[in-house]
N, C-alpha and C positions, 0 to 999 in steps of 0.2 A: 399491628403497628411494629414496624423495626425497632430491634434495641438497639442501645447505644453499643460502640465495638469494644469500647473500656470498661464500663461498670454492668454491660448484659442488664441494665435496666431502659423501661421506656418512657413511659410517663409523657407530662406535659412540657417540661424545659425543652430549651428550644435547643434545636439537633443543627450540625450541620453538616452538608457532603460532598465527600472525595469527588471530585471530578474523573478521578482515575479509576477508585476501584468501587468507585460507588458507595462503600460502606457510612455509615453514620457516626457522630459522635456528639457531645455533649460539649456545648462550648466551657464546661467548669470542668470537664475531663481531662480537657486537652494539657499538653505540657508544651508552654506555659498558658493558663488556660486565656480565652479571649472574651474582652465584653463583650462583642456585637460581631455578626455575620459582616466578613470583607466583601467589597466588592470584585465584582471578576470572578476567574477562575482560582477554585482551591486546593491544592495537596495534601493530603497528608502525610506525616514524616515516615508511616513505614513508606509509601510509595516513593516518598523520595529520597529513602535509604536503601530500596530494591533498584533503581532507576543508578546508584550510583555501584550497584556491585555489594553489595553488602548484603549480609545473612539477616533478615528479618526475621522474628521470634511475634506471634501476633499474641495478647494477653489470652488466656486460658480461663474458658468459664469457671463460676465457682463449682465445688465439688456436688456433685448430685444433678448437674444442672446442665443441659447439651444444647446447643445451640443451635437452631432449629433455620429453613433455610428460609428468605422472604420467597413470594411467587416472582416478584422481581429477578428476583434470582434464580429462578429456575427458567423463568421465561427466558433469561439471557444467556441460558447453557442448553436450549432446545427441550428441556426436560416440560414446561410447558409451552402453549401458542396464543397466539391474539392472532383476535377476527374482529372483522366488520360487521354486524347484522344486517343483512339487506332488508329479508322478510322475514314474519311467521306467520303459522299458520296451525292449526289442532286439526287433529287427525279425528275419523271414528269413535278410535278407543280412547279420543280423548286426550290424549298424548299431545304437547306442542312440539312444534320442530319448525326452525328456522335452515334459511338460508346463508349463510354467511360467505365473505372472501377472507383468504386467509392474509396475513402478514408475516413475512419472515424479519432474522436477524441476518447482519450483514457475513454471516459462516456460513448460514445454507445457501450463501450464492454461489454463484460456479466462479466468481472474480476472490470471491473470500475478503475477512473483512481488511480494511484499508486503513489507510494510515489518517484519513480526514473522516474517519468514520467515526461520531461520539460511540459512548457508551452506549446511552439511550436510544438510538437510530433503531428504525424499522423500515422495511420497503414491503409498498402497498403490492398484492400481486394480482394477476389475474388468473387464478386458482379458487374457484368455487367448492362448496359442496353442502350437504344436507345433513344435518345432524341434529337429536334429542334437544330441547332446551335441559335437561337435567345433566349436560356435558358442560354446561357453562360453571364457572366456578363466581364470579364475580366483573365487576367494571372496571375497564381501565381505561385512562384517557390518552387518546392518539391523538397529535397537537401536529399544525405547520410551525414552521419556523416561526413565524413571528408572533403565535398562540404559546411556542415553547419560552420563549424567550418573556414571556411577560410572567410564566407559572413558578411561581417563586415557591408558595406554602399551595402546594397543591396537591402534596402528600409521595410516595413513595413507588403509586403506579402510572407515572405520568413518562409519555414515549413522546418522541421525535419522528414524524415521517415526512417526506419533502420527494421522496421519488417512487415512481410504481415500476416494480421488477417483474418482468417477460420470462415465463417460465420455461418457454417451449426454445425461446430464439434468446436467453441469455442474455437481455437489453435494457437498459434503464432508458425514464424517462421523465422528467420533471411535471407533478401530477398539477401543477397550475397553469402550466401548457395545454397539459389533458383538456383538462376542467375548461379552459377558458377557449379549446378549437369545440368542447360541446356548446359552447354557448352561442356560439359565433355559428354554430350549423342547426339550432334550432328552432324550430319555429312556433312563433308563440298560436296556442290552439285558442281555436272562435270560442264564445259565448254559449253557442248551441251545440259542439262538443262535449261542453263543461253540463249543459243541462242533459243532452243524451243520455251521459253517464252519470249523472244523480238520479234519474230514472229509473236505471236498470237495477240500481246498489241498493236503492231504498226498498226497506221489509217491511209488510203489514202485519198486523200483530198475528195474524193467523198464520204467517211464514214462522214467525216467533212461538209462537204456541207449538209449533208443530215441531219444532226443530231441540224446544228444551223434552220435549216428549221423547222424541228418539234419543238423544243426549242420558236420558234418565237409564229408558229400556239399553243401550249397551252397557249402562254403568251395572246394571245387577247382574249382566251374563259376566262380568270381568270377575277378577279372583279375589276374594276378600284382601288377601297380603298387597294387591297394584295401590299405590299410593301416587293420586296425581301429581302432576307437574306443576298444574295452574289450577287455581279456581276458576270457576267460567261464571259469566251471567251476560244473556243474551247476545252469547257470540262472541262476547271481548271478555278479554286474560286478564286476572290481575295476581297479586298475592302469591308471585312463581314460591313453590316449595320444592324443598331436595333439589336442589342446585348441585351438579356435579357429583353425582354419585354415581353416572355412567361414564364408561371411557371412549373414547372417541376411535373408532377402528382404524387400524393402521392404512388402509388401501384409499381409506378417506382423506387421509390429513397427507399433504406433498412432501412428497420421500423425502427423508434424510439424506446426504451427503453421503457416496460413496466412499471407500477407502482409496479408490485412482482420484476419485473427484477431490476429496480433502489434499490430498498430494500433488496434484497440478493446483489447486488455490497457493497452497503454503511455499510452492517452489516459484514461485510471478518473486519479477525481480522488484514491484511495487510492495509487496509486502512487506512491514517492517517483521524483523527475528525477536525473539526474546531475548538471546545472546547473542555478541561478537566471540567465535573461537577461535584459536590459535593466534590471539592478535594479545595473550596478558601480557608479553614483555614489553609490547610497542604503549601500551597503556599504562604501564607501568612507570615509564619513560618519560612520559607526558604528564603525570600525574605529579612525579617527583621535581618535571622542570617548574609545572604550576607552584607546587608549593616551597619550592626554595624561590621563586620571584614574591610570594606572599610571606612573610614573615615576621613575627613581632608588631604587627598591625602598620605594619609597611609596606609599602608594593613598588621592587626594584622594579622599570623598565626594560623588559627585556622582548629577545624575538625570537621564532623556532621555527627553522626551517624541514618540512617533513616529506620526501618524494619516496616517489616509487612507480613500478606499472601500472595500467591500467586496470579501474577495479572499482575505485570509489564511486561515489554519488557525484555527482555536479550540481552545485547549486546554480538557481535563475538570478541572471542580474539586472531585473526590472528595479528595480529600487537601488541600486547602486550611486545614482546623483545625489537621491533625496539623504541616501547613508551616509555618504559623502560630505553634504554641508552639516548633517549636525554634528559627526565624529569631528569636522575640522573645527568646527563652531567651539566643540566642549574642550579639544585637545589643543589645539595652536597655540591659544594667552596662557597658556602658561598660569594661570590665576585656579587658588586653590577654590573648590565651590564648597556649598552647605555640606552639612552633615546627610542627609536626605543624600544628595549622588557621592557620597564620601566610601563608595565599594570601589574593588576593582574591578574595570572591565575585562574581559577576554575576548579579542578579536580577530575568529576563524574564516579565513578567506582560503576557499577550495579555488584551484587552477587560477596560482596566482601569476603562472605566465602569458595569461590573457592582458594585466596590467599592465603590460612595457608597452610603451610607446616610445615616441623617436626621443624626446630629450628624457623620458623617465623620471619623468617628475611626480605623476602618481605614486610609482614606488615610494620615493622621496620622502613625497609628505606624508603615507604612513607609516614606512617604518623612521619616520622623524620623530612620530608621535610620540613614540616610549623618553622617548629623552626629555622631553618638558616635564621643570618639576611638577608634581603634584599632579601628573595626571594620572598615576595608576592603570596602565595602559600593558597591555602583555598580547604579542601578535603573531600565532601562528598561521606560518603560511603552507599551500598545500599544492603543489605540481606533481609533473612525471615524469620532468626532465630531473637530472641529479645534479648535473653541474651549473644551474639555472645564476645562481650565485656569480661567478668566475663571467660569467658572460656582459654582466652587470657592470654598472657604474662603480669604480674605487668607493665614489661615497657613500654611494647603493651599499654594496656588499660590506661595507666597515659597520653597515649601522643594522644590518642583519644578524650577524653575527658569525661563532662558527659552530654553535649546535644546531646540528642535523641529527633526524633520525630517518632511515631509509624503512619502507616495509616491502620488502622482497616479496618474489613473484610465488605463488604457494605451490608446493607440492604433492603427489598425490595423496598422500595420510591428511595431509590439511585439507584439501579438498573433500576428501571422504568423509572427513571430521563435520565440516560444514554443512553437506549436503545431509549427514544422518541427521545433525541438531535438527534442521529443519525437520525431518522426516519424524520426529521423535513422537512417538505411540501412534503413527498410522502404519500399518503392514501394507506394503503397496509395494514394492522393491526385493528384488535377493539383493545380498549383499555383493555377488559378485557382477553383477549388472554395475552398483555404483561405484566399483572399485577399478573397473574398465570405463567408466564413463571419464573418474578421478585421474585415470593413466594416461587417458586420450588427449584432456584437458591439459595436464599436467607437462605433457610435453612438447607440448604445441607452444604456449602462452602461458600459462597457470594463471588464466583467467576465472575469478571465483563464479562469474557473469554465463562464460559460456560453460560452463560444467550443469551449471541451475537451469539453464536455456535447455541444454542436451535431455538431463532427466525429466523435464517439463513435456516436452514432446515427446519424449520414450511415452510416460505415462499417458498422454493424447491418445499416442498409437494404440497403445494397449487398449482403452477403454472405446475406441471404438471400434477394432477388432471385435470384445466383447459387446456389447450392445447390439452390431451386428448381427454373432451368431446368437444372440439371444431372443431376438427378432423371428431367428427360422425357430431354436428349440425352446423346449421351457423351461431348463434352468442348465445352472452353467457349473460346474465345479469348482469352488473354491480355489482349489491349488492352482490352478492355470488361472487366479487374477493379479499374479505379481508379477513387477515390470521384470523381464530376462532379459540375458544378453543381445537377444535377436532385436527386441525393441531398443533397446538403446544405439545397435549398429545402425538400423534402419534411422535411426535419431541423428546419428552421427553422419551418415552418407547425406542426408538431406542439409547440413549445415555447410559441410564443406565439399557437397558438390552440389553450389548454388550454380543458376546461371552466371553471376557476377565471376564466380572463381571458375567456371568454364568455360568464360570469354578472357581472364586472364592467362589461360594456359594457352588459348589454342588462339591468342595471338603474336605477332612477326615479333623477331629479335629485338629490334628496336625501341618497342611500345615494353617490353619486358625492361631493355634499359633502363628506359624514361620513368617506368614505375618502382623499380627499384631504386635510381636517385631521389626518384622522390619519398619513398620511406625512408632512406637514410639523409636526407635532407632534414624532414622533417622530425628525425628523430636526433641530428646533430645539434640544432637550434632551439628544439624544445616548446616550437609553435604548432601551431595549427595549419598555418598556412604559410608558403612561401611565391615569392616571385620566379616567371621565365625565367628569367636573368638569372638567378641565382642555382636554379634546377639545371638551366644548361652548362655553367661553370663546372658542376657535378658530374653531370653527362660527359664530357670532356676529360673530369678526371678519372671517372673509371675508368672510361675507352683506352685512353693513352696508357694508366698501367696494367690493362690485361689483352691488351694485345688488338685493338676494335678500331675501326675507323670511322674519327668525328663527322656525325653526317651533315652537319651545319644545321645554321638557326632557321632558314625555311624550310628545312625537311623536321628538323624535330616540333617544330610549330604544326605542322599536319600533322605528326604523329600526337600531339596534345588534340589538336581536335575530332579527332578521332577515338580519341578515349575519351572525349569529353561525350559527345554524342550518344556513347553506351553507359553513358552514366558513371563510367568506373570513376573519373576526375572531376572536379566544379571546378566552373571558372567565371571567374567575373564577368560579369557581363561589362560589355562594351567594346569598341576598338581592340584587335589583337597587335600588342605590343609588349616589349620587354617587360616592363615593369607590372603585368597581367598579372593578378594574384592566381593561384591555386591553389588546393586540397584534395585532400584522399573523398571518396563520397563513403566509403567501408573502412573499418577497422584494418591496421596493417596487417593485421595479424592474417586477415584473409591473405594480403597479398603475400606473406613469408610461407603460407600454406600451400599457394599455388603455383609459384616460382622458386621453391628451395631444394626442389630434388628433379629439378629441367636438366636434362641430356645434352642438350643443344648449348647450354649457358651455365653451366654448372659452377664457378666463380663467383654466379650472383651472390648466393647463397654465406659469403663471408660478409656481403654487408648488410643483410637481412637480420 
């Protein structure tokens, strides 16, 4: 039985647990203790004193006394595994031994674990193998989701599994699809199938006689010291003894994670980090504007504007209506509510220049919101343009405010910084490999994204390099499994000589114009997309000050369709006319990459 994590006792009081770190406590432990298990999801305060940056201290068992680990928790650090039992079956000597499929945690997948991954999660695999019943240690129960969701007290070794993971091809698959394409392809057997085979199973007692006979005679050739697995009586097991007191051979149970392998999981940009580095002053920043708008159990109205390059997350804005009427609902009257919603809120809206629209009214009514009394409303917004503000409505930008905080484009010590946290206790990398990956990055973009992307592929390369020559020889040396300069160049060449950026070099003067107005359009504005009409205005303006002549609006019109065609530009569908929307289909950064050091057009390069 788990102890409690405060008084390291167990007993029968009622426990409750961390959603996060799993650990257990005592509801008369806790500070301040609680009568009754909450509903929903729970925290505990170290986890959400670690969650906020802060030095957590966990209590210290008493003296004499060491705290020993659950199997839970070993199961959940690979040190041990859960299986399925298909069959068993007793051998000669007497010995059972089953079949089982194994089950992994979401680390020993090659995706690594995820960010919607619980705690508890397992993925069912298709990995078999044959092993002792005396390898078994005990029961544990593996639930679907809606067997998990009802197991409330059902003690300490209860999992979650909801998908089966493809060992060979990398592949998840939702095991009630499985289950229910067997159902749909089977076919139910006859009557006289069913009796066939109770014919052939059913023993007469002279098979039985004969069979506890030989059963006996191997038992006296065996060594006095072999202690069965199972008792037996006429064939069937009961009474399993010495449970786990063999170990399960390493060639048997499905590899562990390589050191390339764990390195390409932890470098996917879907992963969440443990840390944010190089980023304490900008959190710093934010931290300090939070808590001077909270103060003295007040909550002044205020807004913070935060840009920079590209880098961050983008949130989905499927629920943006639904968000919409009830922030308007709770913030518009002006009318103080209960005590029950009497916190304040904080409202983070990433790429908030997707919000303008033509009279800007959205904007409007949420940064309106801070100003009503009594709503406790505090609104940071997040783009990548900087002077997003200035472009804005008078009334707009008066009710924004004027703090800003910029986070600038990283350099390579910060990049290197980042890419080792992730790396941190796997040896997969020389350091001068990451620190040329950091340079490359660094001076292109200081994209934190494409530096993570480069070492992810480095380490691709490398590991299948090795698996290859592993394939001809039988073992590989150690020192030649860390990613070098050679894989990271080969990393590097394949990103920026895509076909996309080798269709952007090796086409005519013009389409190089067109796509350089358009990243400086689109980097003037601060949108995602802009109009013909506004892209030709552009065109025009380069042309006439560097010396080029305007080829008019039906010649730049084919030249947009023509990059439309190769994918480099989207265009709206329909009718081709002015007002046509546009957009990049790739990151500018390709195009600065592929047009900045042109021969022919060397000028581009100041507006890139």
């Amino acid at each position: 039985m788990e102890e409690c994590r405060m008084c390291f006792k167990a007993g029968r009081a009622v426990m409750i647990e961390c959603d996060d770190c799993l650990g257990g406590y005592h509801l008369k432990c806790l500070k301040p203790p609680l009568k009754e298990v909450p509903e929903g999801d729970w925290i505990c305060g170290f986890c959400e004193a670690r969650k906020l940056g802060k030095e957590v201290e966990l209590p210290l068992p008493p003296q004499g006394k060491k705290r020993m680990r659950t199997m839970r928790e070993k199961l959940l650090s690979s040190d041990l595994w859960a299986a399925h039992i298909e069959s068993i079956w007793k051998e000669l000597d007497c010995s059972f031994w089953c079949r089982i499929r194994w089950y992994v945690i979401p680390e020993e997948t090659a995706a690594g674990r995820q960010a919607h991954n619980l705690r508890r999660e397992l993925y069912r695999t298709n990995d078999f193998a044959d092993i002792e019943m005396e390898s078994i240690l005990r029961q544990c129960s593996v639930m679907n989701p809606k067997e998990y969701a009802k197991a409330n007290n059902e003690g300490d070794d209860v999992f979650l599994c909801e998908y089966e993971y493809d060992i060979h091809w990398h592949s998840f698959k939702r095991i009630a699809d499985i289950d229910s394409g067997e159902e749909d392809g089977e076919e139910a057997d006859s009557d006289e199938d069913w009796n066939i085979q109770k014919d052939s199973d059913s023993n007469t007692d002279e098979d039985i006689g004969y069979e506890e006979e030989s059963i006996k005679n191997l038992i006296s050739n065996l060594s006095p010291a072999h202690q069965l697995a199972a008792n037996s009586r006429k064939g069937q097991f009961f009474g399993l003894q010495k449970i786990g007191t063999k170990k399960i051979p390493e060639h048997v149970r499905c590899h562990k994670p390589t050191e390339l392998e764990r390195a390409k999981a932890t470098l996917l940009l879907a992963s969440l980090p443990k840390s944010l580095p190089c980023r304490n002053k900008e959190m710093e920043e934010i931290t300090t504007f939070i808590k001077g708008a909270i103060c003295d159990d007040q909550c002044l109205g205020r807004c913070l504007y935060i840009h920079g390059v590209p880098g961050t997350g983008k949130w989905a804005q499927s629920q943006l209506e639904k968000a919409l009427h009830l922030l308007n609902e709770r913030f518009s009257d002006g009318k103080k509510t209960g005590n029950k919603d009497d916190r304040p809120c904080i409202l983070l809206i990433d790429e908030l220049d997707l919000l303008v629209t033509r009279n800007q009214s959205v904007l409007y009514n949420i940064l309106d919101w801070p100003t009503k009394p009594h709503s406790k409303l505090i609104v940071i917004g997040i783009a990548n343009t900087m002077d997003l503000p200035e472009k804005l409505l008078p009334r707009i930008s008066s009710r924004m405010g004027i703090q800003r905080l910029c986070f600038g484009p990283y350099n390579y010590q910060q990049l290197q910084e980042i890419i080792s946290s992730r790396l941190k206790g796997i040896d997969a990398f020389d350091k001068q490999a990451i620190e040329f990956a950091s340079r490359k990055v660094a001076a292109i973009s200081g994209d934190a994204r494409r530096a993570l992307e480069i070492c992810r592929r480095a380490a691709e390369i490398k590991d299948y390099h090795l698996k290859k020559l592993n394939s001809t020889t039988e073992s590989v040396s150690l020192g030649k499994s860390l990613v070098g300069m050679a894989e990271v160049e080969a990393a590097i060449q394949e990103m920026f000589q895509a076909p996309h950026i080798q269709v952007m070099r090796s086409c005519s003067k013009l389409s190089k114009i067109f796509l350089t107005a358009l990243v400086h359009e689109l980097y003037k504005t601060g949108m995602g997309e802009t109009t013909f009409e506004k892209l030709a205005i552009t065109v025009s303006c380069l042309c006439t000050s560097n010396g080029e002549a305007f080829p008019g609006y039906d010649t730049l019109l084919k030249v947009g369709c023509k990059l439309g065609e190769c994918r480099i530009i989207l265009c709206e569908p329909g009718s081709k006319h002015r007002l046509q929307k546009l957009q990049l289909n790739f990151p500018s950064d390709d195009v600065s990459f592929a047009l900045k050091d042109g021969k022919d057009l060397p000028w581009l390069t100041k507006y890139l």
